[in-house]
N, C-alpha and C positions, 0 to 999 in steps of 0.2 A: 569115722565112716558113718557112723549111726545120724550126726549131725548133716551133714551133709546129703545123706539119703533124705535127712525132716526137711531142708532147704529147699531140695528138687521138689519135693511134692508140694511145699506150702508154694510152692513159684507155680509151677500144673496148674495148682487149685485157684492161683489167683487168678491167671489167665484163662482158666476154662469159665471163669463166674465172669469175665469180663467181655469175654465173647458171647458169652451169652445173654447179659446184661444187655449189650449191643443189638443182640437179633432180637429179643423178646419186644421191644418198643414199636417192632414193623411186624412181627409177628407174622403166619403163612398170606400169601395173597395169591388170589387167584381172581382170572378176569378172562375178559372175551373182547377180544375188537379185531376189525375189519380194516386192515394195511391196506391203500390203495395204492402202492408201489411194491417194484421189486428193493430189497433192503438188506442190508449186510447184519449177521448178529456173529462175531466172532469172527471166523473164517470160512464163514458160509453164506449162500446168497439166496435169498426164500424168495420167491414168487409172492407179487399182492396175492390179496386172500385172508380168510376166516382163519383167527388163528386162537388158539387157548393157550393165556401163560401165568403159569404160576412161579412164585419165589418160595423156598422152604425156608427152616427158621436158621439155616447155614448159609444160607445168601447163596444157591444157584436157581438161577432162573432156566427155566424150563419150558420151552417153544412146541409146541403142539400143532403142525398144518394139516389143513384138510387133506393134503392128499396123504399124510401119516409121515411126514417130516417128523422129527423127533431134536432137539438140540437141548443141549444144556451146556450151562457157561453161567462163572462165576460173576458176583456181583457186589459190589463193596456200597457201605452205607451210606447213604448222603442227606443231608438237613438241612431244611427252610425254616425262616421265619415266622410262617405260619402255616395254618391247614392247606392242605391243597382244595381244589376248589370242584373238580373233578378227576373221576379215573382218568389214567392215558398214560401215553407210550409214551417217549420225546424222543425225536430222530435227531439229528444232523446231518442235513441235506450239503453234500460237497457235489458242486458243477453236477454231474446226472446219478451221482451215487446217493442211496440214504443211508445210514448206520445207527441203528439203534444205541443210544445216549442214557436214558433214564427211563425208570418205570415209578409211577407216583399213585398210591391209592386212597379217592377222594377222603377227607379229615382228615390225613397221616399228613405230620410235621415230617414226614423222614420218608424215604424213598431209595431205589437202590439206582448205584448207577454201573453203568457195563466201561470199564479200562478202554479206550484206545487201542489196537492193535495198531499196529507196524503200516499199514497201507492209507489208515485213517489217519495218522500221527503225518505221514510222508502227505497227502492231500493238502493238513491242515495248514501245513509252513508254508505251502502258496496261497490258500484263499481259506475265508475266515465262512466258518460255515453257518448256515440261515438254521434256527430251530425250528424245528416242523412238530407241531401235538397232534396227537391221535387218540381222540376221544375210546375210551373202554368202558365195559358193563360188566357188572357181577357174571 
């Protein structure tokens, strides 16, 4: 028993340092840009506009609109080649829909990206979607 309890915890521990290992590289981000379209994040549809979004060091991102919209949704890690080159959003524009795709914070090799829902996944198998950037600021 006693074995098998040390197994569970050494297994815990090694997954809790490697999730963490994983967010500490992107570390919190926060930023500020101005969507000039309406855009899908999740299962929600935000009006263009001023918006504040941060990531914490668990990978949800966090949507702040002026009119006090509030969203949060998780986000899994994703890595380039190199530094990014500026802040910004990355949408996937499908026919008149946008849907928030990526968040990249300028120097960071690694950036988070937002899962596909079910309506974006169904769009995607008929037409291949255009990436749209959306410059951001501290």
């Amino acid at each position: 028993m006693k074995k098998l309890n040390m197994a569970f915890l050494i297994g815990a521990l090694a997954l809790m340092l490697t999730a963490l290992a994983d967010s500490q590289g992107s570390g919190p981000t926060h930023m500020k840009a101005n969507i000039p379209f309406d855009f899908t994040l999740g299962d929600t549809t935000f009006t263009s506009g001023q918006y504040d979004v941060s990531v914490n060091w668990q990978g949800v991102v966090w949507f702040h609109g002026s009119g006090g919209r509030v969203k949060a949704i998780y986000s899994q890690s994703v890595h380039s080649g190199r530094d990014a080159e500026y802040s910004k959003l990355v949408f996937h524009h499908l026919g008149e829909r946008y849907f928030l795709a990526q968040i990249w914070m300028r120097g960071d090799t690694s950036g988070r990206e937002i899962p596909p829902r079910r309506v974006e996944l169904e769009i995607m198998s008929r037409t291949r979607p255009e990436t749209v950037d959306v410059m951001a600021r501290k």
